[in-house]
C-alpha positions, 0 to 999 in steps of 0.5 A: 823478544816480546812484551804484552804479545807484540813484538819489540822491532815495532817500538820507536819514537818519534819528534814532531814540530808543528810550527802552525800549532806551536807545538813539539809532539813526542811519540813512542810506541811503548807499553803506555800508561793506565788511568792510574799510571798517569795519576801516580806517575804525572799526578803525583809530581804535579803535587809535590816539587813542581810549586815548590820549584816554580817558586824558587825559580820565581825567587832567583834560584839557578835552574840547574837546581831542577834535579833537587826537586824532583821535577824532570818531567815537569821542565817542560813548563820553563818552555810549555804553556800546557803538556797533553799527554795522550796514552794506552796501555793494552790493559786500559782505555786511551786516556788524555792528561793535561795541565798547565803550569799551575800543578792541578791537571785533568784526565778523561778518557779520549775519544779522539783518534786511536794511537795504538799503544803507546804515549803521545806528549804534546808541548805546546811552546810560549811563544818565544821559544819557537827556538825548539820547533826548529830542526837543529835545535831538535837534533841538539836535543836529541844528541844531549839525551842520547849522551846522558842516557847512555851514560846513566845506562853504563853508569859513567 
C-alpha cells in the first residue's frame, strides 16, 4: 500500500530520551501536518479544555477527569514544562509549534534540520519527572498505549 507516493513499509516510530536535555522526543514518519493542521488540531484544544482543566486540576479535581475535557494531548503538561512539535506535510513547509502551559502558542517556519516527512514532539520534563527518561518507565508507556489502542481498534 502507498499514501501521498511513499511507501508504507517506511513508516515508524520512534522513543527517544535525553536525560542530558531532560527531554522525551517521539518521532513518526507519518503524513505530518500543515501550517493549518497544526493551528486547527493543537491550536484549537490549546484554547478550549486545556485552561479549564488545568483550573480544576489546580482546585482539587481527580486526574482521571482528563478525558472530560477534551485534552489528551495536552497531558503532556502534567509532565511538560514546554511541547515542540516540529512537522512536514508533503503539501507544506516544515513548521515549529511550541507552548508552554499556559494555552498561547506559536508557530513559524523551521529552518532547522529537515525530518523528512513526519511529526517530531518534543517534551521537555519538570525536573522531577525524570522518572519518564528511564528505560522501564518507557517500555511500561509503550505497553499501556499498545493495550489501549488496541482495544479502541477492536472496539472491546
Amino acid at each position: 500500500a502507498e499514501y501521498m507516493g511513499d511507501n508504507c513499509k517506511d513508516m515508524h516510530i520512534k522513543v527517544i530520551p535525553s536525560k542530558d536535555n531532560n527531554t522525551l522526543t517521539i518521532i513518526d514518519t507519518g503524513i505530518g501536518m500543515t501550517k493549518p493542521d497544526l493551528i486547527n488540531n493543537l491550536g484549537t484544544i490549546a484554547r478550549s479544555g486545556t485552561k479549564a482543566f488545568m483550573e480544576a486540576l489546580s482546585a482539587g479535581a481527580d486526574i482521571s477527569m482528563i478525558g472530560q475535557f477534551g485534552v489528551g494531548f495536552y497531558s503532556a503538561y502534567l509532565v511538560c514544562d514546554k511541547v515542540e512539535v516540529v512537522s512536514k506535510h508533503n503539501d507544506d513547509e516544515q513548521y515549529r509549534w511550541e507552548s508552554a502551559a499556559g494555552g498561547s502558542f506559536t508557530i513559524r517556519v523551521d529552518d532547522g534540520e529537515s525530518i523528512g516527512r513526519g511529526t517530531q514532539i518534543i517534551l521537555h520534563l519538570k525536573e522531577d519527572q525524570a522518572e519518564y527518561l528511564e528505560e522501564k518507565t518507557i517500555r511500561y508507556c509503550e505497553e499501556a498505549f499498545a493495550i489501549y489502542w488496541l482495544s479502541y481498534q477492536t472496539g472491546s
